[in-house]
N, C-alpha and C positions, 0 to 999 in steps of 0.2 A: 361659172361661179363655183362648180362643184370642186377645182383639184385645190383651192387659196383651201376650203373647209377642213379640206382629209390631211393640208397639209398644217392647218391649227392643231388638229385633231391630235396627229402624232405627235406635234411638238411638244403640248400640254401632256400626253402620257410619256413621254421622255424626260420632263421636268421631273413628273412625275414619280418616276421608278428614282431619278436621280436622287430624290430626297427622300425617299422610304431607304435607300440602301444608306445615305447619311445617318440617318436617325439609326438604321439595325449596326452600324460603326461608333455609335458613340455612348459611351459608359452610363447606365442609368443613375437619376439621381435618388439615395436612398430616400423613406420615407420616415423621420421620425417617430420614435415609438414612445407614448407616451408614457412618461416618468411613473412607475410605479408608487402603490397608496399601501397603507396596509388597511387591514380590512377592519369595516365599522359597524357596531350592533347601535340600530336607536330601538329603546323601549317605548313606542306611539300610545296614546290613548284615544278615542274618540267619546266625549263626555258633552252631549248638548243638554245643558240643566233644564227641565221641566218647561214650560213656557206657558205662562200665565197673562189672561187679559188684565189689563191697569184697569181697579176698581178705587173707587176715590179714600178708601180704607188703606190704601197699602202705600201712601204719600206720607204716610207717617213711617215707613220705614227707612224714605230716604234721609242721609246726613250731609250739611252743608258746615263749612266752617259757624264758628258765632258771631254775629251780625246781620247772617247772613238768611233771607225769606226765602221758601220754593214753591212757587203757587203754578196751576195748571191754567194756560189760557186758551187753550182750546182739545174737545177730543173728537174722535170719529174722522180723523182724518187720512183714513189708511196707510198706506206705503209711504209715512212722512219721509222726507230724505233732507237733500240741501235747500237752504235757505238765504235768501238776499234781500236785506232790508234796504226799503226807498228813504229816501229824506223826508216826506209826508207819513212813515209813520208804514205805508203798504208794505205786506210784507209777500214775497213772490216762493210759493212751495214747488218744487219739482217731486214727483211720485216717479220711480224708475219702473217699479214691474208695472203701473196703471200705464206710463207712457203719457206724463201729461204734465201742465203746470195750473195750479189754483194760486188768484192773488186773495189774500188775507188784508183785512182793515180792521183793526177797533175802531169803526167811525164813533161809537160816543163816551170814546174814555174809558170806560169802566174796567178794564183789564182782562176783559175776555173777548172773545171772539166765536160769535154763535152761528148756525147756519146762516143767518140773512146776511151776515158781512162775508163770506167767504162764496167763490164763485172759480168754476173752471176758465181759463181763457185761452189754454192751447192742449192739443191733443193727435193722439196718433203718431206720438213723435217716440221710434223703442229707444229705451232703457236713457230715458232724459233723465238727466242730471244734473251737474254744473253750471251754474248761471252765471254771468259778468251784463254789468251794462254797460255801455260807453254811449256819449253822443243822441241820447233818447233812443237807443237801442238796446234789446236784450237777447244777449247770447246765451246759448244755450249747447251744452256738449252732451250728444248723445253715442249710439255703439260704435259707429264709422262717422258719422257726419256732426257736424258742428252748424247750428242754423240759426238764423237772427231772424229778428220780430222786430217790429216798429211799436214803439210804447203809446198808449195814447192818453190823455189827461186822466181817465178813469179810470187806469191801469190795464186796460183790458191791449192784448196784443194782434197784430196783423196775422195772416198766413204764415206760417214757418218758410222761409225760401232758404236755401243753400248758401253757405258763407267757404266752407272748407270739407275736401271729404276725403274718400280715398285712404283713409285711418285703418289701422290695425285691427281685427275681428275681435268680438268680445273676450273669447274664452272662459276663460274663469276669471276674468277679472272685467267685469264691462263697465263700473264705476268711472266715469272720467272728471278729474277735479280742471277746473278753468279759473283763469281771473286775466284781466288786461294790467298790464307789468307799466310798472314808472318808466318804462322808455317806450311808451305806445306800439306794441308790439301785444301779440296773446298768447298767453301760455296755457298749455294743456298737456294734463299727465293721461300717458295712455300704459296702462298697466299689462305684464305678462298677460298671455294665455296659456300657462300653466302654472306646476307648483314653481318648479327646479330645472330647469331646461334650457337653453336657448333656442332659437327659432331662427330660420333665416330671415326674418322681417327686422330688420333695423330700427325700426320706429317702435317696437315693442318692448316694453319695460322701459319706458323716457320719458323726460320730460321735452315737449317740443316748442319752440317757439316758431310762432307763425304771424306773417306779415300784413300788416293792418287794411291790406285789401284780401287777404287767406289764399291768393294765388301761389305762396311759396311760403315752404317753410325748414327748418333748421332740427337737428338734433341738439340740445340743447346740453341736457346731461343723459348719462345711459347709468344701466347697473340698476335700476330704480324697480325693484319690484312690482308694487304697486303702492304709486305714494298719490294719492286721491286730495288730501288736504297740505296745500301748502300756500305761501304770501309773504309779502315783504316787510321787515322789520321799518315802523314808522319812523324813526330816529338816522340810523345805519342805513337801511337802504339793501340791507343782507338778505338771500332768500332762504327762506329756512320749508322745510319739508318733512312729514313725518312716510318712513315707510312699512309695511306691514311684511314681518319676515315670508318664509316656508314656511307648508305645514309638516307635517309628519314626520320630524325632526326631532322627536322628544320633549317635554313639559318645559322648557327654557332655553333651545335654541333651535332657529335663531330668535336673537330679542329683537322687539320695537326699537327703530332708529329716529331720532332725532335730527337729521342735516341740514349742514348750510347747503346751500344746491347752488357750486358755481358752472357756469361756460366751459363746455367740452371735458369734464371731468369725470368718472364712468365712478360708480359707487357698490359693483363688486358681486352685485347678486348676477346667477347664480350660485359662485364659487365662495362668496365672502360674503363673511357678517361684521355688524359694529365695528371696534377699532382695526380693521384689516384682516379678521381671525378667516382661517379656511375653516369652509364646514364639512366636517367629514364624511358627511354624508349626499356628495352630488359627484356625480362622476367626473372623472376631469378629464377623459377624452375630448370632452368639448369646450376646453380652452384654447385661444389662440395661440397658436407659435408651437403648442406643444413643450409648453412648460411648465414647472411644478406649480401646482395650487399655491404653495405657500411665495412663489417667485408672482405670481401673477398678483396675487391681493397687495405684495408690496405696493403694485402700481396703479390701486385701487383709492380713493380718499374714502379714511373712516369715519364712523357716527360721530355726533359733537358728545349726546346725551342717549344712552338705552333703558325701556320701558320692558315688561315683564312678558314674553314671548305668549303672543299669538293674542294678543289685547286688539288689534283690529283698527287702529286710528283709521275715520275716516273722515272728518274733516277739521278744522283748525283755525281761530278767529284769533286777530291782535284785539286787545283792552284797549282804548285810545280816550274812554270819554272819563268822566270825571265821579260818578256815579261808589263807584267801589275806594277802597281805603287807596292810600298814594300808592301801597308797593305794588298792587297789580297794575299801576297805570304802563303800558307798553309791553306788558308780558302775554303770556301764550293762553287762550284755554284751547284743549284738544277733545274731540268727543270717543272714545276708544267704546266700538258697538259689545266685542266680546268673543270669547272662544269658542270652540266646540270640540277641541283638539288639543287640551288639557285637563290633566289630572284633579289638579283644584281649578277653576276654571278663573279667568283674568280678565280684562278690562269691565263692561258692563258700568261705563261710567263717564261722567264727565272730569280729567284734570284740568290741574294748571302747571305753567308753566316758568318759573320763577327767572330772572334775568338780575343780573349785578349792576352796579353801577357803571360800569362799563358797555350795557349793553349786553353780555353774553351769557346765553341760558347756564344755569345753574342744578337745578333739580327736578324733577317731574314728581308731583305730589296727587292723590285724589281731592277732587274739591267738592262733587256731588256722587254719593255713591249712595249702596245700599241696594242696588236694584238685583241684585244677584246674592242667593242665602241659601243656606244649608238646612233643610228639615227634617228631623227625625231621618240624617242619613242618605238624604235627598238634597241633590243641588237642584233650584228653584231660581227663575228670574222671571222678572217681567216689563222688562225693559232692554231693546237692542238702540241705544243711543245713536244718533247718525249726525245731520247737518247741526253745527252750533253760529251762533252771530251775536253782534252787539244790538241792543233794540235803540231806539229814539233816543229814550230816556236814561240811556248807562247801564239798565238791567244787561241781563244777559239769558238770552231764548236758547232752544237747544232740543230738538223732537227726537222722537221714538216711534220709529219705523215699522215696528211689529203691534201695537196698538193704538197707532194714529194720533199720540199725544203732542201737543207744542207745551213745554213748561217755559217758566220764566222764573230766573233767580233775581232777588233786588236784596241794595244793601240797607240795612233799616236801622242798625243802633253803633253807637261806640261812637268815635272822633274820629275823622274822614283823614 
């Protein structure tokens, strides 16, 4: 058996020689060199305003349109974040840095909500966030794994067990927004792990759709920095998304984006902001093909609507109920938490989102502000806005994550 081996042996090193001396015979192929920039000054600032506990005195500095009431229903609720109201009224909190979900009741009406109606029912679960129900189950998107719970009559939930995992590391961005999509499918945004960068992780900075057993799933759209709140248009059927630029890019770019989010469409972050614009400030060795910034963003889809850079949208509810005057019925409110990385500092508020009769957003305006202000020279807040929803009753809820508040907006005078 030994001479068939010695005679493999030489054969494969005579292949061998024969195709290294191929390869040292044949002309290399260059490497393109990527299209020169010229060179970009940003002037950064880092500006986190004061941060102040919510004392029931400082409710009178927020401003709402006229008609319009802002009452606090509940406080002490720490790390408030996102929010998903039941059809009985329950309302389900996710805490990200606690790692847990509290379901909330007004069980007797009165429009608050005190220790004895509020109750932990999952826990140990990091950086939870994004909630969906489907089918008397509740989904829940946490740093890598996405995990479901069984609901049970008194809202209280099962064990957290596994649905989908193997998702993209937190980074800097470990917020993940979820909802189950009108073609029974779940969608989950999994945001960078950096500012400006790409990564070899394909699933980083996307939106993903994944398959209603979570066995498999798809890139959905890419470019998506970190877009946490997004849902579909109750009329159209359109998905709209808000995303949160770069930092350190200077007091106004890039801006807050407003998109539609279609299928396989890539939407340009790193290299590209709002209507296609390159930013000049991200290096563009790490485009593909090795072509100009400005050639790549062509092939980029831009924002519909842009929002005042570094404002933070982090999540996003459609108006559907009947409660508020007609023209917000089907349009946007977005909760934008706030800067720390501008000059005058930006978001610190709840908008809205105005749509035509057409259906197609229009303008992005403040609807509850006020929680961010200037003192003797001092910027001051006390308020980082986060999860917003529609409540039971048409109101509209909406918490603060830095001192534990759930407020509630209702509409109370004028002609509907």
């Amino acid at each position: 058996m030994k001479p068939p081996r010695c005679l493999l042996s030489l054969g494969l090193s005579g292949a061998l020689a024969l195709g290294w001396a191929a390869a040292q015979g044949a002309a290399p192929t260059p490497r393109p060199i990527t299209p020169p920039e010229p060179p970009a000054t940003a002037t950064v600032t880092r500006n986190e305003p004061v941060a102040l506990e919510f004392t029931p005195d400082k409710l009178s500095r927020l401003k709402v349109p006229a008609g319009f009431q802002l009452k606090v229903m509940a406080t002490g609720l720490g790390n408030a974040r996102s929010l998903l109201v039941m059809p009985d009224g329950g309302i389900y909190l996710s805490r990200m840095k606690d790692g847990d979900i509290w379901y909330l009741k007004d069980a007797n009406g009165d429009g608050q909500i005190v220790a004895a109606e509020r109750r932990q029912v999952a826990r140990n679960v990091s950086s939870a966030h994004g909630m969906s129900v489907r089918e008397g189950k509740l989904y829940l998107a946490a740093e890598k794994t996405i995990w479901v719970m069984d609901i049970a009559k008194d809202g209280s939930l099962n064990v957290p067990r596994v649905f989908a995992d193997g998702f993209p590391d937190a980074g800097q961005h470990g917020a993940r927004g979820m909802h189950w999509g009108p073609d029974g499918y779940l969608y989950a945004a999994f945001g960078s792990t950096n500012n400006d960068s790409r990564t070899p992780n394909p699933e980083e900075a996307t939106l993903l759709r994944i398959s209603p057993d979570g066995k498999s799933r798809e890139i959905y759209a890419s470019g998506l920095r970190h877009t946490i709140g997004f849902n579909w248009h109750p009329i159209t059927g359109a998905l709209y998304g808000f995303d949160q630029g770069s930092d350190w890019h200077g007091d106004n770019i890039p801006p807050e984006e407003l998109n539609v989010i279609e299928r396989g469409k890539n939407y340009g972050w790193p290299f590209c902001f709002g209507d296609e614009n390159p930013d000049p400030y991200v290096n563009a060795s790490g485009i593909p093909g090795k072509i100009t910034k400005a050639e790549y963003c062509t092939g980029t889809q831009g924002s519909l609507l842009n929002y005042t850079a570094h404002a933070a949208a982090i999540d996003m509810t459609f108006y559907t109920a009947a409660q508020f005057p007609a023209e917000y019925k089907n349009s946007v409110f977005v909760a934008y938490r706030g800067s720390w990385n501008r000059s005058e500092p930006s978001g610190y508020q709840i908008a809205h989102v105005s749509f035509d009769a057409n259906n197609r957003p229009t303008a992005i305006t403040p609807f509850v502000s006020g929680f961010v202000y200037q003192d003797a020279g001092t910027w001051k807040q006390f308020g980082r806005v986060a999860g917003v929803a529609q409540y039971t009753d048409g109101s509209l809820i909406f918490t603060d994550d830095q001192s534990g508040v759930l407020y509630r907006v209702l509409y109370t005078g004028g002609q509907k």
